[in-house]
ZAVO-759243 format. One record per residue (C-alpha): residue number from 0; residue in one letter; z, y, x. Coordinates in steps of 0.001 Angstrom, whole numbers. Example, Ala and Ser with C-alpha at 12.3 -4.5 7.8 and 13.67 -1.06 7.14 Angstrom:
! residues 2
+-----+---------+---------+---------+---------+
| num | residuo |       Z |       Y |       X |
+-----+---------+---------+---------+---------+
|   0 |       a |    7800 |   -4500 |   12300 |
|   1 |       s |    7140 |   -1060 |   13670 |
+-----+---------+---------+---------+---------+
***
This chain:
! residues 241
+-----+---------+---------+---------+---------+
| num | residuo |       Z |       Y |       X |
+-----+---------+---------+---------+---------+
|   0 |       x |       0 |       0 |       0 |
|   1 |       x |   -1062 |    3118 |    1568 |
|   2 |       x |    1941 |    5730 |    1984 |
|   3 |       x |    1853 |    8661 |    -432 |
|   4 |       x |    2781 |   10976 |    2230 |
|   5 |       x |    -582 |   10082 |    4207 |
|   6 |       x |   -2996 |   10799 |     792 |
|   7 |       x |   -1276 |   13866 |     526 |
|   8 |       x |   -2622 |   15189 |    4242 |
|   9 |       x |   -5583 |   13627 |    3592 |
|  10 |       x |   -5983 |   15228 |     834 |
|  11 |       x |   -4883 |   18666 |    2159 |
|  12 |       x |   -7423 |   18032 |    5307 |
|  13 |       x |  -10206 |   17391 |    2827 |
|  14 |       x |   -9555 |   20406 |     918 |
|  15 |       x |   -9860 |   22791 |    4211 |
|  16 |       x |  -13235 |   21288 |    4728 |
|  17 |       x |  -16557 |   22775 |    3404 |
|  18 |       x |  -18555 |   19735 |    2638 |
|  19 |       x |  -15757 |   18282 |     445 |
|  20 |       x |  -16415 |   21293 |   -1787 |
|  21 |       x |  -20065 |   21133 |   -1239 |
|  22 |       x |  -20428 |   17427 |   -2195 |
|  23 |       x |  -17632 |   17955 |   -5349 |
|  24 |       x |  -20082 |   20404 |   -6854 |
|  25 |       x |  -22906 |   17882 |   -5784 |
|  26 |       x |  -20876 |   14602 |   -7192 |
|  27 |       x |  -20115 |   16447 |  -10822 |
|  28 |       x |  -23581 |   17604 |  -11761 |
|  29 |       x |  -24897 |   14081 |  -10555 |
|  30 |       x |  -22500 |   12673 |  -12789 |
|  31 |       x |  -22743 |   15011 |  -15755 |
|  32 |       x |  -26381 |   14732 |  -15763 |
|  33 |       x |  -26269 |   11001 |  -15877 |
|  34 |       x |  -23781 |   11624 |  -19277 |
|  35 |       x |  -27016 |   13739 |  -20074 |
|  36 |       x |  -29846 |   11243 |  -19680 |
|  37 |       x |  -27397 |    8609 |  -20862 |
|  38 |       x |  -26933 |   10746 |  -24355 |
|  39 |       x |  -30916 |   10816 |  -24491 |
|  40 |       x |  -31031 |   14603 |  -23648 |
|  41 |       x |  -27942 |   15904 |  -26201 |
|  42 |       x |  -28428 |   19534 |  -26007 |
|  43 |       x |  -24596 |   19899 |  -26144 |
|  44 |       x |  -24450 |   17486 |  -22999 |
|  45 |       x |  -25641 |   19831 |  -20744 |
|  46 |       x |  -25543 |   19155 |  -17065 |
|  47 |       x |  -24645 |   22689 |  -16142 |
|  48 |       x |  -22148 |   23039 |  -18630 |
|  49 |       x |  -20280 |   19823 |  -18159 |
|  50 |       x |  -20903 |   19898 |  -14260 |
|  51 |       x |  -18762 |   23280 |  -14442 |
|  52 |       x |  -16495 |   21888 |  -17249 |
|  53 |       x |  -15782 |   19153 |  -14455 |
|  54 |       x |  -15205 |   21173 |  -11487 |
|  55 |       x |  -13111 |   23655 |  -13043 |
|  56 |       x |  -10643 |   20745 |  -14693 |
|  57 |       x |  -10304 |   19843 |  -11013 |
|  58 |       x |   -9490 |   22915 |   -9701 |
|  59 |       x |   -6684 |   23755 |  -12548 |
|  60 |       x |   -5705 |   20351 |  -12379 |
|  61 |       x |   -4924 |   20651 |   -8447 |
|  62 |       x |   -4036 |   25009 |   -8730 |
|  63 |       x |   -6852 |   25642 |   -6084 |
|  64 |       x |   -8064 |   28837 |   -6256 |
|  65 |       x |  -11372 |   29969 |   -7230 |
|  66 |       x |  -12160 |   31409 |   -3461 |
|  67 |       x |  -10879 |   28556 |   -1619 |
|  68 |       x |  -13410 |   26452 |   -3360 |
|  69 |       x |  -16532 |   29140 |   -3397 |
|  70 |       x |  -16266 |   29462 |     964 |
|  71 |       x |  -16733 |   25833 |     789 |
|  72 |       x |  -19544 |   25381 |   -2270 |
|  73 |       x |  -21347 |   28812 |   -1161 |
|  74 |       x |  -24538 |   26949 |     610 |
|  75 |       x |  -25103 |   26235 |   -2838 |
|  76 |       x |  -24856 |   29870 |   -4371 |
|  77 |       x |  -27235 |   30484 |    -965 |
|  78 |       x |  -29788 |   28478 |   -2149 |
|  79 |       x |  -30066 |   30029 |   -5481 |
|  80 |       x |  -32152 |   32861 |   -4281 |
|  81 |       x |  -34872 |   31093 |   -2059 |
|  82 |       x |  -34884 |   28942 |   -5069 |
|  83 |       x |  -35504 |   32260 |   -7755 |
|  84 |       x |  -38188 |   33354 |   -4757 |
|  85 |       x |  -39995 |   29474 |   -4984 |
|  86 |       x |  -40755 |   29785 |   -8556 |
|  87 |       x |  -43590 |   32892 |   -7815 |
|  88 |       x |  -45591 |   29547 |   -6564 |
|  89 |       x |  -45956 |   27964 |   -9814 |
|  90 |       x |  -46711 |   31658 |  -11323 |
|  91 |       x |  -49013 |   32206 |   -8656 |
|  92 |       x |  -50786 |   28896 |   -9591 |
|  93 |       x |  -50682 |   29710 |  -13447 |
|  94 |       x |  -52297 |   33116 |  -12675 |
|  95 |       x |  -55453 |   32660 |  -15283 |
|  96 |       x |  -52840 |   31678 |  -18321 |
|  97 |       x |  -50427 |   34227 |  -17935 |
|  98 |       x |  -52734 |   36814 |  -17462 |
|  99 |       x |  -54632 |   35605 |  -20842 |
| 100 |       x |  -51247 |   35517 |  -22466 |
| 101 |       x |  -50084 |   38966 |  -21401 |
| 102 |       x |  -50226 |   41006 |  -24560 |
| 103 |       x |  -48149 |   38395 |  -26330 |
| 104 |       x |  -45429 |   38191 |  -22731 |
| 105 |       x |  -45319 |   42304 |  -22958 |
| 106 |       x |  -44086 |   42519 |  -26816 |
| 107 |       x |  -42234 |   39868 |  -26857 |
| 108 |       x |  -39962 |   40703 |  -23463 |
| 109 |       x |  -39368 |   44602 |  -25568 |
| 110 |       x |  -38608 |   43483 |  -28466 |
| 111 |       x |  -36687 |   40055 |  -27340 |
| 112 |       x |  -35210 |   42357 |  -24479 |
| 113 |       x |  -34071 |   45258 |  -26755 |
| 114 |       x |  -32659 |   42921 |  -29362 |
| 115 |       x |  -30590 |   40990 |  -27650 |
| 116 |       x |  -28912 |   44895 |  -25833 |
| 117 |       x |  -28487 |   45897 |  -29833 |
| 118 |       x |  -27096 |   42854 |  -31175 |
| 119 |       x |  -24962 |   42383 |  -28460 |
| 120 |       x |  -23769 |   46339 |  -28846 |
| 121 |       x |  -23847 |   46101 |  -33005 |
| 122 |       x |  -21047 |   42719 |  -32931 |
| 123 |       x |  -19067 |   44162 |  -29984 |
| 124 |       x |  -18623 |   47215 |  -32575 |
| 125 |       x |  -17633 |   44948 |  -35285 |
| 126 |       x |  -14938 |   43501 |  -33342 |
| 127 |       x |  -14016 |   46984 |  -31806 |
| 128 |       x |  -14080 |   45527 |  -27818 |
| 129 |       x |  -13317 |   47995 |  -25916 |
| 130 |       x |  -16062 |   50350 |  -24297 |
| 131 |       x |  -15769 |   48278 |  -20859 |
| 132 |       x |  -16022 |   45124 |  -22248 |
| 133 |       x |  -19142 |   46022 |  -24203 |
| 134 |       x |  -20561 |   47214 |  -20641 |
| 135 |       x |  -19834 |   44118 |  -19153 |
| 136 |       x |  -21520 |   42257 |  -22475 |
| 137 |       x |  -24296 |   44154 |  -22613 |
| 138 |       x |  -26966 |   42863 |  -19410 |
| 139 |       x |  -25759 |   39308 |  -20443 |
| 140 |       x |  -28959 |   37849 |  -21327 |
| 141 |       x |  -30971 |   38586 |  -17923 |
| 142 |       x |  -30268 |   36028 |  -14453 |
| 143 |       x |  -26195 |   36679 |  -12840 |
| 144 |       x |  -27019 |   38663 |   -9941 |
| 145 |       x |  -28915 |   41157 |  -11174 |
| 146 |       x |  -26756 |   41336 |  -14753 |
| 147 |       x |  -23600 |   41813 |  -12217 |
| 148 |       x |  -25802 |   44728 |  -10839 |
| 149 |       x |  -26084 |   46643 |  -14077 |
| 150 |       x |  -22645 |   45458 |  -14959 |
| 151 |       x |  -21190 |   47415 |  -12048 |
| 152 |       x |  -23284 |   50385 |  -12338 |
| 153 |       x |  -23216 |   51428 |  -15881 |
| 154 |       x |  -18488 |   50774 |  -15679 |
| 155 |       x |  -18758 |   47129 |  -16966 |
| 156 |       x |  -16483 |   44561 |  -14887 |
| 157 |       x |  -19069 |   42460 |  -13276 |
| 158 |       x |  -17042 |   39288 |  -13015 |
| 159 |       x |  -16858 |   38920 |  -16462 |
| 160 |       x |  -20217 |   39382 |  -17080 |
| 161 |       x |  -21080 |   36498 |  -14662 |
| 162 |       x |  -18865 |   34781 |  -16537 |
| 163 |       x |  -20584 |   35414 |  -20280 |
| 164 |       x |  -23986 |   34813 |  -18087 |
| 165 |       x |  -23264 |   31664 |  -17155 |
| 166 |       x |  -22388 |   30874 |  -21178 |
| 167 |       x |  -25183 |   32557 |  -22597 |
| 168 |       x |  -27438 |   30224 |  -20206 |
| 169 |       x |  -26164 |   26911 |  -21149 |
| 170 |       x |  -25511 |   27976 |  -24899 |
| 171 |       x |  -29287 |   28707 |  -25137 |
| 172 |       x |  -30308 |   26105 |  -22448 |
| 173 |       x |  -28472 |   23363 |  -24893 |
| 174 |       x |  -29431 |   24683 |  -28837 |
| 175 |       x |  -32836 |   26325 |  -27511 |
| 176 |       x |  -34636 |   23041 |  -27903 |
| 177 |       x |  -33373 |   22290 |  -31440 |
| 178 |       x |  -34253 |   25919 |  -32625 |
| 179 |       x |  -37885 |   25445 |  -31463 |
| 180 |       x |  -37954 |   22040 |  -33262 |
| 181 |       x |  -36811 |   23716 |  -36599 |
| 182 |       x |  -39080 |   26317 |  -36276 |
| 183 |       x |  -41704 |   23720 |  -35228 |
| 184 |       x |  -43125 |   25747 |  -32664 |
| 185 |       x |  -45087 |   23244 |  -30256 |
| 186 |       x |  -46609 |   25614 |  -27635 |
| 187 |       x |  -45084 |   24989 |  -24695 |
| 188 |       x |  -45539 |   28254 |  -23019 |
| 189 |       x |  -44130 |   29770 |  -25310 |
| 190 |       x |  -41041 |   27587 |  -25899 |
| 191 |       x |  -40451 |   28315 |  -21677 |
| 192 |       x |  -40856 |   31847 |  -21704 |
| 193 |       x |  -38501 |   31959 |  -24483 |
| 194 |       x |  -35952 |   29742 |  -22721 |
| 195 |       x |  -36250 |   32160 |  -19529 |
| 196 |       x |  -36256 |   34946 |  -21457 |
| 197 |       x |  -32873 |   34633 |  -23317 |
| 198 |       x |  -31472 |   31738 |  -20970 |
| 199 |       x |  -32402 |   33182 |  -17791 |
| 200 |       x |  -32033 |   30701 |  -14788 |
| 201 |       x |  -30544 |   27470 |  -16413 |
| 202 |       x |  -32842 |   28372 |  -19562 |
| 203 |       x |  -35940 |   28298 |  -16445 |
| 204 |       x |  -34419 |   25199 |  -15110 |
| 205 |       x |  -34434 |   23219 |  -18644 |
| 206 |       x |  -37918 |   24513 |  -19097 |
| 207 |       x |  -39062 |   23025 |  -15984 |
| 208 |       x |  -37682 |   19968 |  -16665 |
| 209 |       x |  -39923 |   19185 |  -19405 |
| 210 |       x |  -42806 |   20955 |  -18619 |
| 211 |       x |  -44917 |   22669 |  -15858 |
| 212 |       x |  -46103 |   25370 |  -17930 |
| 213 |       x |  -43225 |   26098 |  -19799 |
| 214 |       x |  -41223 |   26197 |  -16389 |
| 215 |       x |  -43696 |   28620 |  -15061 |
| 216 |       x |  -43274 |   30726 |  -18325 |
| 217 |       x |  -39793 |   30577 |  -18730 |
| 218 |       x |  -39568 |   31851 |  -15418 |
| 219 |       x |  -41719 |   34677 |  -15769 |
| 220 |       x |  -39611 |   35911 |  -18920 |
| 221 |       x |  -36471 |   35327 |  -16462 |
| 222 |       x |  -38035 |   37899 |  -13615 |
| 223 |       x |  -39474 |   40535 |  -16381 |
| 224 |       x |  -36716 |   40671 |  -18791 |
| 225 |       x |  -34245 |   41717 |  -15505 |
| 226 |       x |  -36328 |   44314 |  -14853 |
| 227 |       x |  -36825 |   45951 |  -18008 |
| 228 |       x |  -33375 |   45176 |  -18983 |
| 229 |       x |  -32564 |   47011 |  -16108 |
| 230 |       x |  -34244 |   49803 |  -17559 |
| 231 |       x |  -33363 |   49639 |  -20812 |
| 232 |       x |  -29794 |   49168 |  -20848 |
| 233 |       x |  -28945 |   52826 |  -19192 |
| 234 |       x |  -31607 |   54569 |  -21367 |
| 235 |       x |  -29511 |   52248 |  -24657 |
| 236 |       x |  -26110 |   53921 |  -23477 |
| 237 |       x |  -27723 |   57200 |  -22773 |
| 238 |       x |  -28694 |   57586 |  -26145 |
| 239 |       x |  -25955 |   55996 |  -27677 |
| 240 |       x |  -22808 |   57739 |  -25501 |
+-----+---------+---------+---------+---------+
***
């Protein structure tokens, strides 16, 4: 029987290391997108958001703090932007279509863009949040780093808005599918540039994963909709404060 007193250094010696974090992050989506395959694709079974759901019960289940485990999981967070930067070869591929499609990509990224800054403003109203929670509500539809950018700039807290981010991706990651279905809309493009559109980068990610054009326009209505939500958002409070 192995002495309690040596799992406990080993397990303190594991948690100073990097790659225990790194391959923890690895381990849980590997696992939580076998429950996912397993379920035959349950939108509520979504890899990212049982993946997190997994990591985090370790982490409150062992008090580790947040930081300790991001210095070690960070190569992960690296990759995300050579990843976000990979996806203009697909677009660059897919040239023709999305060029063809381009009226259709422009009025749907306003009005999906400047719908989901007024809804977002109109409930946070209703349930009288206080002005910098509504900041930090209000860029929550576009990809984390950039809705952390308008976050900070226009007095939101952007830690909390990573935070809704990360929900608002796996909420509409998960039901997006099932909302196309009952709408019966079959075009593919147009299911993926919805996805990346209101789902940003795990919205892209699902797209991808069932088909290449849908990938490539989901993650063309991830890119746009930053930047004119970018734009939009100060104008929205410009007017409106």
């Amino acid at each position: 029987m192995i002495d309690q007193q040596k799992l406990y250094y080993i397990w303190i010696y594991l948690q100073a290391e990097p790659l225990f974090w790194l391959t923890l992050t690895i381990s849980s989506y590997l696992i939580a997108d076998f429950i996912y395959r397993k379920s035959n694709l349950f939108p509520l079974l979504n890899p990212v958001a049982l993946s997190v759901l997994l990591v985090s019960l370790i982490l409150i289940s062992f008090n580790i703090q947040y930081e300790r485990y991001f210095d070690g999981a960070k190569f992960i967070h690296f990759l995300l932007g050579p990843a976000t930067v990979a996806l203009a070869i697909p677009i660059y591929r897919k040239w023709d279509l999305i060029v063809s499609n381009s009226k259709a990509i422009l009025i749907s990224l306003t009005l999906g863009s400047f719908f989901a800054i007024f809804i977002t403003y109109v409930l946070s109203l209703q349930f009288k949040l206080q002005e910098e929670l509504i900041f930090s509500l209000l860029p929550r539809s576009v990809t984390a780093p950039i809705a952390m950018g308008i976050s900070e700039i226009i007095g939101g807290i952007p830690s909390l808005t990573a935070i809704i981010t990360l929900i608002t991706g796996v909420v509409g990651a998960s039901l997006g599918v099932f909302v196309f279905d009952l709408m019966k809309l079959k075009k593919m493009e147009a299911r993926g540039f919805s996805l990346g559109l209101a789902s940003h980068g795990i919205g892209t990610a699902r797209a991808m994963s069932r088909d290449k054009n849908a990938g490539v326009f989901a993650a063309v209505g991830m890119g746009l909709s930053g930047l004119i939500t970018s734009i939009i958002v100060p104008l929205f409070l410009k007017i409106i404060f």
